[in-house]
PyMOL CGO cylinders between C-alpha atoms (Angstrom):
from pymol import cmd
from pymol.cgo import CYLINDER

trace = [
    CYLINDER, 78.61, 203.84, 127.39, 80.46, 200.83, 127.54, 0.3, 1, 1, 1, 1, 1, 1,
    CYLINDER, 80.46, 200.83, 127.54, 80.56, 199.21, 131.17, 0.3, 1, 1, 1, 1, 1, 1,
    CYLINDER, 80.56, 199.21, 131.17, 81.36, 196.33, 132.88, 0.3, 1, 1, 1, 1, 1, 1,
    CYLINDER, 81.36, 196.33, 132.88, 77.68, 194.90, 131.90, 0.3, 1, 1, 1, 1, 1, 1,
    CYLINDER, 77.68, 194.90, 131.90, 77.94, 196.27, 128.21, 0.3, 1, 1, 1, 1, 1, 1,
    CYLINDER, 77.94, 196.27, 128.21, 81.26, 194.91, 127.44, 0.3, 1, 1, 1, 1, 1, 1,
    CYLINDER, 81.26, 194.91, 127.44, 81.74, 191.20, 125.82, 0.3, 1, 1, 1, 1, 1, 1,
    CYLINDER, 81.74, 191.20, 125.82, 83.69, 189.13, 127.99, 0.3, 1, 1, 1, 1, 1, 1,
    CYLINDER, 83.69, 189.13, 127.99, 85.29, 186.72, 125.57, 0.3, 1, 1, 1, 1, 1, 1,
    CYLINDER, 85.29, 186.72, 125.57, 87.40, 189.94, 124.50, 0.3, 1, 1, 1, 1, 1, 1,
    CYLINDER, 87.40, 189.94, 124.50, 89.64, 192.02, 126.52, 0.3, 1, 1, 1, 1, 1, 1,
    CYLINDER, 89.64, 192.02, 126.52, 91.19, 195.64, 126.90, 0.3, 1, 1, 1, 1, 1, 1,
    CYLINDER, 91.19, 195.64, 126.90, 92.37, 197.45, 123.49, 0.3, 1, 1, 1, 1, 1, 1,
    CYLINDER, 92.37, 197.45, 123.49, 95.04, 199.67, 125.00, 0.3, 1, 1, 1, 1, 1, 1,
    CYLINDER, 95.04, 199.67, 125.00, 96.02, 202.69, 122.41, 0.3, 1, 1, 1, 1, 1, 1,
    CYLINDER, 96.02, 202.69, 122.41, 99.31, 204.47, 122.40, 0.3, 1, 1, 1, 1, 1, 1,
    CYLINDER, 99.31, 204.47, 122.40, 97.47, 207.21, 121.53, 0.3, 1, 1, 1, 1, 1, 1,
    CYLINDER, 97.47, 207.21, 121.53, 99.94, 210.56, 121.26, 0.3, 1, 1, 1, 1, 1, 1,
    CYLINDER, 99.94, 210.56, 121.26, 100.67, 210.31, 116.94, 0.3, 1, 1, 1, 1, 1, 1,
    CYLINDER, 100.67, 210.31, 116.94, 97.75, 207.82, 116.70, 0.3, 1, 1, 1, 1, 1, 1,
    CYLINDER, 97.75, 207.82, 116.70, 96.20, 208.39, 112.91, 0.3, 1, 1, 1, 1, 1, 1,
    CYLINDER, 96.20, 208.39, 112.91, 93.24, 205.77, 113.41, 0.3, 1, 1, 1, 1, 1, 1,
    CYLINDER, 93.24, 205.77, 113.41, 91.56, 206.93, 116.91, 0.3, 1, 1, 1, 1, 1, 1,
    CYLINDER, 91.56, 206.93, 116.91, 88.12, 207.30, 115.57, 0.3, 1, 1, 1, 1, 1, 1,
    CYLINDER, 88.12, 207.30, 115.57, 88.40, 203.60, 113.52, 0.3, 1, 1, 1, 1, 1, 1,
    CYLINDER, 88.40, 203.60, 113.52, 89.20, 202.56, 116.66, 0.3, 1, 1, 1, 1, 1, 1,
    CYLINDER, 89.20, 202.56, 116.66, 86.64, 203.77, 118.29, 0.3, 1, 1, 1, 1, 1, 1,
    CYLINDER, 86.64, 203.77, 118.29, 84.03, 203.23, 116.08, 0.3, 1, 1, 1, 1, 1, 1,
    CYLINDER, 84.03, 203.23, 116.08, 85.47, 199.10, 115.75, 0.3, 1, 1, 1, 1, 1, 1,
    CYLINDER, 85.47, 199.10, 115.75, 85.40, 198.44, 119.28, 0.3, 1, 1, 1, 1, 1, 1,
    CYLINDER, 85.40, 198.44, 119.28, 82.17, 199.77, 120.12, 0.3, 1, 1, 1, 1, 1, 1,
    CYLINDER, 82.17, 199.77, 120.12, 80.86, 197.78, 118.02, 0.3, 1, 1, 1, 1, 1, 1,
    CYLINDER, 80.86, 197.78, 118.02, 82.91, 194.90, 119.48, 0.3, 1, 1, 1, 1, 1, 1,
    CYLINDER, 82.91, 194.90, 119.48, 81.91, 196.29, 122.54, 0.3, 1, 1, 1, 1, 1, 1,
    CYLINDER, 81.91, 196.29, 122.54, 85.50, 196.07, 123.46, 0.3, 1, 1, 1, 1, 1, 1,
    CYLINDER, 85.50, 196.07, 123.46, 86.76, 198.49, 126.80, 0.3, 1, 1, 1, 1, 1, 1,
    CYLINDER, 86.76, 198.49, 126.80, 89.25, 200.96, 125.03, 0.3, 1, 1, 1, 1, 1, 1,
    CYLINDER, 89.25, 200.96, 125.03, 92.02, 202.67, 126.86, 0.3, 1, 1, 1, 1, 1, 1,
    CYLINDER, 92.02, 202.67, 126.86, 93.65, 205.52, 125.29, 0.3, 1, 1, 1, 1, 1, 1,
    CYLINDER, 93.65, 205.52, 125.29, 97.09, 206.80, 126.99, 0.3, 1, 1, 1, 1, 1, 1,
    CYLINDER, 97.09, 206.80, 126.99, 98.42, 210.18, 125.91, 0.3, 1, 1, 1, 1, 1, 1,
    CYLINDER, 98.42, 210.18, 125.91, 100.61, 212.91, 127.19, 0.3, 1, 1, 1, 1, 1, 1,
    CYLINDER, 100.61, 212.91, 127.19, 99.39, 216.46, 128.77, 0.3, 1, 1, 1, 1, 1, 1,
    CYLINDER, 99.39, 216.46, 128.77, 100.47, 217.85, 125.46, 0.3, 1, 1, 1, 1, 1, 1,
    CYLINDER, 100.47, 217.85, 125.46, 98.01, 215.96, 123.31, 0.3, 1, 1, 1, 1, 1, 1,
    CYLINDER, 98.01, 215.96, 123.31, 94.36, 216.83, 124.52, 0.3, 1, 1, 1, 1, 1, 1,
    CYLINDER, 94.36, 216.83, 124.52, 91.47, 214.71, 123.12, 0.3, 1, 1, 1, 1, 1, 1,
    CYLINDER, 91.47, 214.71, 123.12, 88.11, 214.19, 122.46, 0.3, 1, 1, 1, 1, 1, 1,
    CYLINDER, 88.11, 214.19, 122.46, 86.47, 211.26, 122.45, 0.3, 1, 1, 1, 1, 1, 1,
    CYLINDER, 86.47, 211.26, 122.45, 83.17, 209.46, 123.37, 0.3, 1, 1, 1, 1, 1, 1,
    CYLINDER, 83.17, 209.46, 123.37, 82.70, 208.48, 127.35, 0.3, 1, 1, 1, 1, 1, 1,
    CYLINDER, 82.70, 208.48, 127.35, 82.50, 205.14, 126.60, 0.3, 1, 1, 1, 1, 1, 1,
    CYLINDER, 82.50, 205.14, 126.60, 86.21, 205.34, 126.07, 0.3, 1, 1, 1, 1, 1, 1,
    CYLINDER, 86.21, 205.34, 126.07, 88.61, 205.62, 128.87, 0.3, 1, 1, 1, 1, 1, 1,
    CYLINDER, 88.61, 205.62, 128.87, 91.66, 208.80, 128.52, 0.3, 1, 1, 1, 1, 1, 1,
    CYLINDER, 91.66, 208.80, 128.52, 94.75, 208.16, 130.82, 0.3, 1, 1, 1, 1, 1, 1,
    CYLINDER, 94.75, 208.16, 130.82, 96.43, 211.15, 130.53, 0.3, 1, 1, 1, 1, 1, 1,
    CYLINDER, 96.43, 211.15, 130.53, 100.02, 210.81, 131.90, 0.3, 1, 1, 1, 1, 1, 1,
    CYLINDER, 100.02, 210.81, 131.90, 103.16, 213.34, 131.92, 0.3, 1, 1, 1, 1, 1, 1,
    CYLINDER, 103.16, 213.34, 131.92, 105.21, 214.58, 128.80, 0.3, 1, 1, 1, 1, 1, 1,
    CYLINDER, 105.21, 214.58, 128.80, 108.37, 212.38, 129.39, 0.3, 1, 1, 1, 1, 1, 1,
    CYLINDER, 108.37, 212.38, 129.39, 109.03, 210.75, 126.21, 0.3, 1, 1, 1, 1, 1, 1,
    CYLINDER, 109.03, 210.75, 126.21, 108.18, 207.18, 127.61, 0.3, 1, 1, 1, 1, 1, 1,
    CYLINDER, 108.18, 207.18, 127.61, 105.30, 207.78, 130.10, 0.3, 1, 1, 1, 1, 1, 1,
    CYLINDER, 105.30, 207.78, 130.10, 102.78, 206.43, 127.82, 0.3, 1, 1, 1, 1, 1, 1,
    CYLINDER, 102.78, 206.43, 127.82, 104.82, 203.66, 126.99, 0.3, 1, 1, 1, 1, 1, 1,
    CYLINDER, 104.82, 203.66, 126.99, 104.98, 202.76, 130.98, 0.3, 1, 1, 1, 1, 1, 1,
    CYLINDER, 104.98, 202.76, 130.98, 101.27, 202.94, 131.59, 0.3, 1, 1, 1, 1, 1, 1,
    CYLINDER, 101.27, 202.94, 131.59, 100.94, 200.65, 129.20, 0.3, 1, 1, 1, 1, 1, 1,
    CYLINDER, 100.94, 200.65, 129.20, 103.52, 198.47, 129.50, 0.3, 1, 1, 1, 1, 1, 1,
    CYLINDER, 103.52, 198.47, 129.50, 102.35, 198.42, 133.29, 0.3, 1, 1, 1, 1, 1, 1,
    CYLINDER, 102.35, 198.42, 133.29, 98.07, 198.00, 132.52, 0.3, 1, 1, 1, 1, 1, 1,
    CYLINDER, 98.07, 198.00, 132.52, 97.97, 195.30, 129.81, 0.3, 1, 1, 1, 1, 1, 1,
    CYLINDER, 97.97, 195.30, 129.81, 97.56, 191.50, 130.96, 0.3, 1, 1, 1, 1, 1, 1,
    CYLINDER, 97.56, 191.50, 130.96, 98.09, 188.65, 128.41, 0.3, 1, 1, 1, 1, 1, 1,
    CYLINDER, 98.09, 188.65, 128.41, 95.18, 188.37, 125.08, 0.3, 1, 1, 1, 1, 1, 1,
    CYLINDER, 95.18, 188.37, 125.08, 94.79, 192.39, 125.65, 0.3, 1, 1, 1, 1, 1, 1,
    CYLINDER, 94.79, 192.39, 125.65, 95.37, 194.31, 122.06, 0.3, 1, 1, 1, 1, 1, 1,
    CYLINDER, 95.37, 194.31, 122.06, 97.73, 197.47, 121.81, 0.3, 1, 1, 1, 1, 1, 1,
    CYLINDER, 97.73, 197.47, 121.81, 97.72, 199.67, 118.99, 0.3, 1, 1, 1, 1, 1, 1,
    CYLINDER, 97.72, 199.67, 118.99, 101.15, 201.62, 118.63, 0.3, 1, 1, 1, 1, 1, 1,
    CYLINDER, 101.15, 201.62, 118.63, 103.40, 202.14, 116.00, 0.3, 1, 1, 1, 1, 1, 1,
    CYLINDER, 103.40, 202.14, 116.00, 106.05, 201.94, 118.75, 0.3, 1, 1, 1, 1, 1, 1,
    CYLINDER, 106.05, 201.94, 118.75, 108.65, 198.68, 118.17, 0.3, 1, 1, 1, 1, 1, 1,
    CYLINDER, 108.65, 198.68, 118.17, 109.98, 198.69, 121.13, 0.3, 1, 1, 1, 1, 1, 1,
    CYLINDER, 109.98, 198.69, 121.13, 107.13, 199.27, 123.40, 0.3, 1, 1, 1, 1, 1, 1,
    CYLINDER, 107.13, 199.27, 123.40, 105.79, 196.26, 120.68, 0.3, 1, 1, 1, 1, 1, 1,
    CYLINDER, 105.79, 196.26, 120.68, 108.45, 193.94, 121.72, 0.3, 1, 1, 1, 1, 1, 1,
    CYLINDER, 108.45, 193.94, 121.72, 107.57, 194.15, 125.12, 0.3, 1, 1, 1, 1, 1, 1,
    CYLINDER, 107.57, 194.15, 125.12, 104.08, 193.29, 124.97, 0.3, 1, 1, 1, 1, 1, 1,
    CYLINDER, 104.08, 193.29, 124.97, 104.36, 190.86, 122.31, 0.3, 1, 1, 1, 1, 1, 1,
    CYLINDER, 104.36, 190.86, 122.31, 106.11, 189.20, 125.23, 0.3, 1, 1, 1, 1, 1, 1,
    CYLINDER, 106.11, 189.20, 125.23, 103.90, 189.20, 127.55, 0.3, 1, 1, 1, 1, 1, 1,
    CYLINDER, 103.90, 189.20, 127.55, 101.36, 187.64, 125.17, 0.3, 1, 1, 1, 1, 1, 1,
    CYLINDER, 101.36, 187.64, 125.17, 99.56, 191.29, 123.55, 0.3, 1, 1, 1, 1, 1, 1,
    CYLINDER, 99.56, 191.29, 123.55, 98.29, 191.37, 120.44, 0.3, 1, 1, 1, 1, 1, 1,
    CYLINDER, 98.29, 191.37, 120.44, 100.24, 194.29, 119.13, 0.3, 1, 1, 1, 1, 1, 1,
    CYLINDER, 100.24, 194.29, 119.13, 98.82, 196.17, 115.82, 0.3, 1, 1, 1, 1, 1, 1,
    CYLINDER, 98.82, 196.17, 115.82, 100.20, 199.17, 114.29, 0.3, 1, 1, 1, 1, 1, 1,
    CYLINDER, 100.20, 199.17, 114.29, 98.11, 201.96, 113.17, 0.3, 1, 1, 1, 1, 1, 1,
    CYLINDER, 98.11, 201.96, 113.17, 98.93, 201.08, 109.39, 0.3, 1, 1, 1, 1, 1, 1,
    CYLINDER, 98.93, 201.08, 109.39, 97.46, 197.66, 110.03, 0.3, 1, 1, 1, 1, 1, 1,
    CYLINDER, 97.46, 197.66, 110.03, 100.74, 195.40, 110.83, 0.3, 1, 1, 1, 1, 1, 1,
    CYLINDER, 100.74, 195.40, 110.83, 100.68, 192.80, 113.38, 0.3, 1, 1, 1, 1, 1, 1,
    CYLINDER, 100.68, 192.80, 113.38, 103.17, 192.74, 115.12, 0.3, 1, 1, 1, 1, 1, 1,
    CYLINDER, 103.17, 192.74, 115.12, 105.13, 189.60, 115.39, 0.3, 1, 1, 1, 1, 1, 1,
    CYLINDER, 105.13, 189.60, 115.39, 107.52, 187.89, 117.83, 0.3, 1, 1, 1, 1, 1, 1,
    CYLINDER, 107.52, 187.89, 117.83, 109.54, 186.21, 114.72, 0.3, 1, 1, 1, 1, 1, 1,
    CYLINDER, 109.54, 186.21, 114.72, 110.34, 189.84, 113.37, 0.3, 1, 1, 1, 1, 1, 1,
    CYLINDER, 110.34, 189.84, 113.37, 110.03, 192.23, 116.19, 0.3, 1, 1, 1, 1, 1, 1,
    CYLINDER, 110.03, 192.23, 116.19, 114.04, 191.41, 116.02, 0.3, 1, 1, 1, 1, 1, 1,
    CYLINDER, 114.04, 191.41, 116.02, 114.60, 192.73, 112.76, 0.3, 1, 1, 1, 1, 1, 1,
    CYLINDER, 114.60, 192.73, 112.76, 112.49, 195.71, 113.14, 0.3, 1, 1, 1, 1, 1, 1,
    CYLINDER, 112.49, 195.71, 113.14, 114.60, 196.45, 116.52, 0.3, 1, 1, 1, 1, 1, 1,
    CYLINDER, 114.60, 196.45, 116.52, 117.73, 196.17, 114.83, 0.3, 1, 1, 1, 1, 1, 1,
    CYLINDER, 117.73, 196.17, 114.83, 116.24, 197.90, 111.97, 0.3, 1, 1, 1, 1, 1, 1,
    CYLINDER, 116.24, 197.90, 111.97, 115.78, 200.67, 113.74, 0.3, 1, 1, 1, 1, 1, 1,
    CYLINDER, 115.78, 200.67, 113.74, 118.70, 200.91, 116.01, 0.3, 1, 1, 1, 1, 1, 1,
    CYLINDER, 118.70, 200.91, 116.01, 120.65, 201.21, 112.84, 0.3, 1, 1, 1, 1, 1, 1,
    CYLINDER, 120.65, 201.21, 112.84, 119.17, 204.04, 111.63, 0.3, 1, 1, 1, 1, 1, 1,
    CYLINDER, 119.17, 204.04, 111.63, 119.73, 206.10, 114.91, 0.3, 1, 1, 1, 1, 1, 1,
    CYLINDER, 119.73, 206.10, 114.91, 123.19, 205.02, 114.96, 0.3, 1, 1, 1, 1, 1, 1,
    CYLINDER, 123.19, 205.02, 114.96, 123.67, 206.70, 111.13, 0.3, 1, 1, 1, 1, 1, 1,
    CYLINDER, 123.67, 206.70, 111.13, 121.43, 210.44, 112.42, 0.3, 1, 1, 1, 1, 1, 1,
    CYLINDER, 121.43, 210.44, 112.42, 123.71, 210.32, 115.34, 0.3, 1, 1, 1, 1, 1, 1,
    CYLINDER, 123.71, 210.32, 115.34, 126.84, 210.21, 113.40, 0.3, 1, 1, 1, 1, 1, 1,
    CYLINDER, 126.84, 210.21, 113.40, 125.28, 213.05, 110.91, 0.3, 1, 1, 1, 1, 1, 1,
    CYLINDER, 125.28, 213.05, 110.91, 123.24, 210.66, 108.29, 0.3, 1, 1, 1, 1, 1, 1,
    CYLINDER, 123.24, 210.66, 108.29, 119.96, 211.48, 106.70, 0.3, 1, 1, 1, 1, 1, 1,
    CYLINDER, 119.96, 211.48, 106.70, 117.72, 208.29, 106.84, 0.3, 1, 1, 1, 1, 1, 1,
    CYLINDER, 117.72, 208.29, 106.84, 114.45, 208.01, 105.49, 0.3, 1, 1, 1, 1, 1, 1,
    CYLINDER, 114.45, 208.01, 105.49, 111.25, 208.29, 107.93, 0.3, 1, 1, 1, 1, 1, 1,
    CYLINDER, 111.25, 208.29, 107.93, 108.26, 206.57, 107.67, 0.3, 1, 1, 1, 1, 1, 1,
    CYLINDER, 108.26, 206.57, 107.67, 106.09, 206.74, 104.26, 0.3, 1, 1, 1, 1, 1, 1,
    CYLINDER, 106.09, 206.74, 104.26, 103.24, 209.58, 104.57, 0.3, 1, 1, 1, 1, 1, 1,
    CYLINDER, 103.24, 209.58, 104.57, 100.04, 207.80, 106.03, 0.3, 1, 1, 1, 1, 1, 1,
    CYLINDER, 100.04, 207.80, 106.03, 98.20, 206.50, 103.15, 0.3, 1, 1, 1, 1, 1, 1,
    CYLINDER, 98.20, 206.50, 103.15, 93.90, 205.99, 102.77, 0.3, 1, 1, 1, 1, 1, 1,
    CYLINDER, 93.90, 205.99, 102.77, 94.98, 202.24, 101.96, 0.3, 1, 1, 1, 1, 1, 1,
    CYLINDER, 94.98, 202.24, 101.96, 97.20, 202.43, 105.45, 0.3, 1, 1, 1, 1, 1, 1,
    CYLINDER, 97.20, 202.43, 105.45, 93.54, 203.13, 107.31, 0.3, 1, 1, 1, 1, 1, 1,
    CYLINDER, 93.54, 203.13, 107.31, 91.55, 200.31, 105.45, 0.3, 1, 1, 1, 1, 1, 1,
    CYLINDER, 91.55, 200.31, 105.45, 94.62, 198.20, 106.35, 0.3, 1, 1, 1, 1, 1, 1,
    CYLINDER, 94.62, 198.20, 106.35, 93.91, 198.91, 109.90, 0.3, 1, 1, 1, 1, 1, 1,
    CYLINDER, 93.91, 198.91, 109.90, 90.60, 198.55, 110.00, 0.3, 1, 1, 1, 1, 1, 1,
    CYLINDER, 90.60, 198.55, 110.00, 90.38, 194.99, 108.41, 0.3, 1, 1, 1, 1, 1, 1,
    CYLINDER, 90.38, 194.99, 108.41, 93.17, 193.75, 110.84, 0.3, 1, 1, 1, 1, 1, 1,
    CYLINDER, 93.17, 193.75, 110.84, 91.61, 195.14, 113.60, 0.3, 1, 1, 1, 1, 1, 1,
    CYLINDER, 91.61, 195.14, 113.60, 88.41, 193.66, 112.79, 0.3, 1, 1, 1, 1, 1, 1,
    CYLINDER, 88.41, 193.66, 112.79, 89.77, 190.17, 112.12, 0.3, 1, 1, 1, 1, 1, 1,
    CYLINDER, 89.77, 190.17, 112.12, 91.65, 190.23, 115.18, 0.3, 1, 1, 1, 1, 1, 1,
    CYLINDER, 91.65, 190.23, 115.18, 88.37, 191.16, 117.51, 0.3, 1, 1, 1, 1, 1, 1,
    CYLINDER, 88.37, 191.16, 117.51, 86.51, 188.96, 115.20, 0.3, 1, 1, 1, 1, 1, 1,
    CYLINDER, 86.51, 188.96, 115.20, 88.65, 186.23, 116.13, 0.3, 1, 1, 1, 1, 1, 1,
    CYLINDER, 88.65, 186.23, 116.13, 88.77, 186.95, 119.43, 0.3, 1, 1, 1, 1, 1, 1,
    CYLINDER, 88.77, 186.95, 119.43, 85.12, 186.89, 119.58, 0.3, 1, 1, 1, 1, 1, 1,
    CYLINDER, 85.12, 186.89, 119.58, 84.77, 183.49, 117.80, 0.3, 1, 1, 1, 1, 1, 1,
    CYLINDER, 84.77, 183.49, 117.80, 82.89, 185.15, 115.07, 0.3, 1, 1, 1, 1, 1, 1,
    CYLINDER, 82.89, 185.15, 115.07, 85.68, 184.34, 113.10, 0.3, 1, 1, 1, 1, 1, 1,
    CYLINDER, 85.68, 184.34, 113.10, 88.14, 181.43, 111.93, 0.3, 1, 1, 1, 1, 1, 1,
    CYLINDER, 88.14, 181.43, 111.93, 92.12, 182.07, 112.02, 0.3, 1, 1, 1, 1, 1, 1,
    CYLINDER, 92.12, 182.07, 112.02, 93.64, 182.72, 109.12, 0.3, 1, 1, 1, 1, 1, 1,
    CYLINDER, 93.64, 182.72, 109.12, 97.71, 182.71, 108.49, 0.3, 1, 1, 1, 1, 1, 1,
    CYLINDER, 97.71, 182.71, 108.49, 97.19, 186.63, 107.53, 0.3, 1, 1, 1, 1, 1, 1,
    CYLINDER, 97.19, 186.63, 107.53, 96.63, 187.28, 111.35, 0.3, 1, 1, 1, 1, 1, 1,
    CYLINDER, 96.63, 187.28, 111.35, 98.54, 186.30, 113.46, 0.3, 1, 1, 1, 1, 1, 1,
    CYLINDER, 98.54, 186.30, 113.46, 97.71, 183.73, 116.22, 0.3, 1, 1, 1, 1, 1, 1,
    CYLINDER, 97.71, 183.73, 116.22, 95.34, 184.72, 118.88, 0.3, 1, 1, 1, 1, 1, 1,
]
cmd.load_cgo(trace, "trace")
């Protein structure tokens, strides 16, 4: 079990939005061997099982409750996995690393776009559009995460140099 005397200080808290989360046992399995504290936030309606190294904060069904624990937890250098923009563009601000479960990181120089992006495409379904939703989660989307989320603990561990594919720590 990971503990306060377990854990490795140079890296902090991953925090996962963890209700549609496709990578929970990468995640797992990455940070333990980071020894990284994990904090996975879900609603009532989406039991899981996980290690008891890993900390569950199970919070109410309203659509945003996750979003609030989280948004309310994470201090500055934490890491957030969500495929959530908005709850991304929040964070990013107050200086998360933000990864989405298909491996992007999150950036403040496009977290605009995205936002716009998608406010567009809920202004066409509410007049009666179709729009497109996300591609089916690929193998390649999971080995995508993985590496990222490896670099970016890697790097946060000083195990590893920066690179311009990941964004800077």
């Amino acid at each position: 079990m990971l503990n306060s005397t377990t854990m490795n200080p140079s890296l902090r808290t991953l925090y996962v939005d963890a209700d549609a989360c496709p990578v929970k046992e990468e995640i797992v399995d990455i940070c333990q061997r980071f020894k990284v504290a994990m904090v996975f936030v879900s609603s009532y309606a989406h039991q899981m099982t996980l290690p008891s190294s890993v900390k569950v904060v199970t919070v109410d069904t309203d659509k945003e409750a996750a979003d609030l624990y989280v948004m309310n937890k994470v201090k500055k250098d934490d890491i957030c996995v969500t495929q959530d923009h908005a709850l991304a563009s929040i964070l990013l601000a107050k200086g998360v690393v933000v990864l989405s479960p298909r491996g992007m990181v999150y950036r403040e120089e496009t977290i605009g776009q995205m936002l716009d992006a998608r406010y567009l495409s809920q202004k066409q379904r509410r007049m009666g559009a179709k729009t497109k939703g996300p591609k089916a989660f690929q193998s390649s989307d999971r080995s995508r995460f993985m590496e990222q989320l490896e670099k970016i603990l890697s790097i946060k561990a000083g195990t590893l140099q920066k690179s311009s594919n990941v964004k800077e720590l």
